[in-house]
C-alpha positions in Angstrom: 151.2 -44.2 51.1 148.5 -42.3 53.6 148.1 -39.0 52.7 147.6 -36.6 55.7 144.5 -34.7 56.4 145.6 -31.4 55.3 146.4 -33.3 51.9 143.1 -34.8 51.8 141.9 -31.2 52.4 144.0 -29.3 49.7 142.9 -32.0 47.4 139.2 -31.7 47.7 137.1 -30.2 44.6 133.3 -30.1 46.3 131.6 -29.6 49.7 130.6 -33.4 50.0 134.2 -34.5 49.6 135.7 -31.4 52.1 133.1 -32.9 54.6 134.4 -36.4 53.9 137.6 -35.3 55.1 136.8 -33.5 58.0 137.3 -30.1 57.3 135.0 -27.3 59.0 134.6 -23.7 58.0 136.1 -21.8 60.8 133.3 -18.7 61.8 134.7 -15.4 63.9 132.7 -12.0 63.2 129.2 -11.4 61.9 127.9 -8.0 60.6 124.7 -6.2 59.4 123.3 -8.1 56.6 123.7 -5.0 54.2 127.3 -4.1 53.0 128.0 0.1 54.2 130.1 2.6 51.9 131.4 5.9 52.3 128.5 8.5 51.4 129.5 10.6 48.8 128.0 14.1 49.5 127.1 16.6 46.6 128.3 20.0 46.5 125.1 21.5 47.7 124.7 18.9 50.8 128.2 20.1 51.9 127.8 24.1 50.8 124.4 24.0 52.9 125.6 22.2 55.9 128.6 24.5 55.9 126.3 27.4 55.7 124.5 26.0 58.9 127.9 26.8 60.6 127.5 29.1 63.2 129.6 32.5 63.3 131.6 31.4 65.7 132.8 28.0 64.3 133.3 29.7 60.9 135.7 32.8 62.7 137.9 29.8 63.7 138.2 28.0 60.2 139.2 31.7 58.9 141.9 32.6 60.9 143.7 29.2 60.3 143.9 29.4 56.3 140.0 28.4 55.3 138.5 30.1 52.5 134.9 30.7 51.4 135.6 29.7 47.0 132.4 29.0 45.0 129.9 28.8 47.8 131.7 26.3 49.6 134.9 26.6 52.7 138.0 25.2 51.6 140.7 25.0 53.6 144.7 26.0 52.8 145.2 22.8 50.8 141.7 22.8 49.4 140.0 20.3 51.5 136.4 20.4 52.3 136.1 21.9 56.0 134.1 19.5 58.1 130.9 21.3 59.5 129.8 20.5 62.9 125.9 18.9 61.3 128.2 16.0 59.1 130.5 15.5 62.2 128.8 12.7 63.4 127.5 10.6 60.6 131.2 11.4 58.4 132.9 10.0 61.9 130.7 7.0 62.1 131.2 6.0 58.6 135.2 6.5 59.1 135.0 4.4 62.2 133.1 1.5 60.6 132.2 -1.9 61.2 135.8 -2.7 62.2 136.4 -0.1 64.5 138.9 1.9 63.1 141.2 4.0 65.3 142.0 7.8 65.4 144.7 7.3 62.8 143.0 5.3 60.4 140.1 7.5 60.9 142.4 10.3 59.6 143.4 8.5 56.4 140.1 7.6 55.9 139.0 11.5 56.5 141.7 12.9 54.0 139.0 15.1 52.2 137.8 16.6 55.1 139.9 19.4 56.9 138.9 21.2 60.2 141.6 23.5 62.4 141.1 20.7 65.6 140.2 17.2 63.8 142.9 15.0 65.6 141.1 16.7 69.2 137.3 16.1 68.2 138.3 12.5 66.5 139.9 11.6 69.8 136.7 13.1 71.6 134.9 11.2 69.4 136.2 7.8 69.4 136.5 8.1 73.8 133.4 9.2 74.0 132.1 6.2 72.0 134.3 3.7 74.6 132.7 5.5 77.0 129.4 4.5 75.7 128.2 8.4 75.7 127.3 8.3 72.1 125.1 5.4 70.2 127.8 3.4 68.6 127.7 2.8 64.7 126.2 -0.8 65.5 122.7 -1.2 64.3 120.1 -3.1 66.2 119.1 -5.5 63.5 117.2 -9.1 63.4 119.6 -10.5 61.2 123.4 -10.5 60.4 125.2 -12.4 58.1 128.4 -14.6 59.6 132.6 -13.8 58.2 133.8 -17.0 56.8 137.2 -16.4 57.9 139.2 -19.5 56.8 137.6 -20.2 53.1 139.0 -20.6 49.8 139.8 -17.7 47.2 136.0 -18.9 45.4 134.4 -19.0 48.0 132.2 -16.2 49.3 133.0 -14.2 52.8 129.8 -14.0 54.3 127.2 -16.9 54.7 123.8 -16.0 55.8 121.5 -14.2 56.7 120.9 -15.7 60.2 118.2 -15.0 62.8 119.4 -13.3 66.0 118.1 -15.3 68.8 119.9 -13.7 71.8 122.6 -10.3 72.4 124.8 -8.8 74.3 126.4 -5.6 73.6 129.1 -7.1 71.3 128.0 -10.7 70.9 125.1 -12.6 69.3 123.3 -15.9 69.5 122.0 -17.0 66.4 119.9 -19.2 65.0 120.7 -22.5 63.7 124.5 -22.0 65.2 123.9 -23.8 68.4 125.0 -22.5 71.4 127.9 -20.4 70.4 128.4 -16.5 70.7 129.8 -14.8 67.7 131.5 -11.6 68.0 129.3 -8.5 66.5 131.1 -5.9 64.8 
């Protein structure tokens, strides 16, 4: 009995014997070669950037329920209040490498409160469609490539590659031939 290729495939223990069969790792989105997390600010990064405020920005977190407690604004349901000097970096890093949208943004902004987030998120995210604002995409010499059909043991990024060529969302990389890879 002939076993079909996907068979042969599902069978195979080791790369030489994958290879044998046929199959090919399947390659779709490349990234900055270093992983990014969520900053986690102190107390006194956020109490000082707060303070930074001006008076005008702090007599609109007031009348809508924020309170200065222990140094640092809170608002009603004791959220840190977003100052306008961690706007940008705290939107970038909620945005991310995949491009997250105003609602996910939110979610991913749940300890941050301000009186107009959804408005400045959605100012935020046009503007950087607009191409207004530096996008959270690094200029870097080398990005590692997504593996995106692998097996559970097997690791999700291969790499580092060289960059050889770029667009604004796509690189050319070394070693790849002459495919462009999408660069998120």
């Amino acid at each position: 009995m002939q076993r079909t290729r996907q068979q042969r495939i599902q069978s195979c223990h080791g790369q030489p014997t994958k290879a044998a069969a046929g199959y090919y790792e399947k390659f779709l989105l490349v990234g900055p070669d270093t992983e990014t997390q969520m900053t986690k600010l102190s107390l006194s990064e956020i109490s000082k950037e707060q303070n930074l405020a001006s008076p005008e920005e702090k007599t609109m977190w007031k009348p809508r329920g924020a309170v200065l407690s222990e140094g640092t604004w809170r608002s009603p349901d004791r959220r840190w209040v977003l100052p306008p000097g961690l706007k940008d970096s705290i939107f970038s890093e909620a945005h991310g490498v995949g491009h997250a949208g105003i609602s996910q943004m939110k979610v991913d902004l749940k300890e941050w409160w301000h009186p107009f987030l959804h408005d400045m998120l959605k100012e935020w995210v046009r503007d950087i469609k607009d191409g207004t604002k530096d996008g959270d995409l690094p200029i870097t010499d080398w990005v590692l490539l997504r593996v995106i059909k692998r097996k559970w043991n097997q690791p999700r990024w291969t790499g580092p590659f060289r960059v050889t060529e770029r667009t604004s969302h796509a690189v050319r990389l070394d070693g790849k031939g002459d495919n462009w890879f999408h660069l998120t």
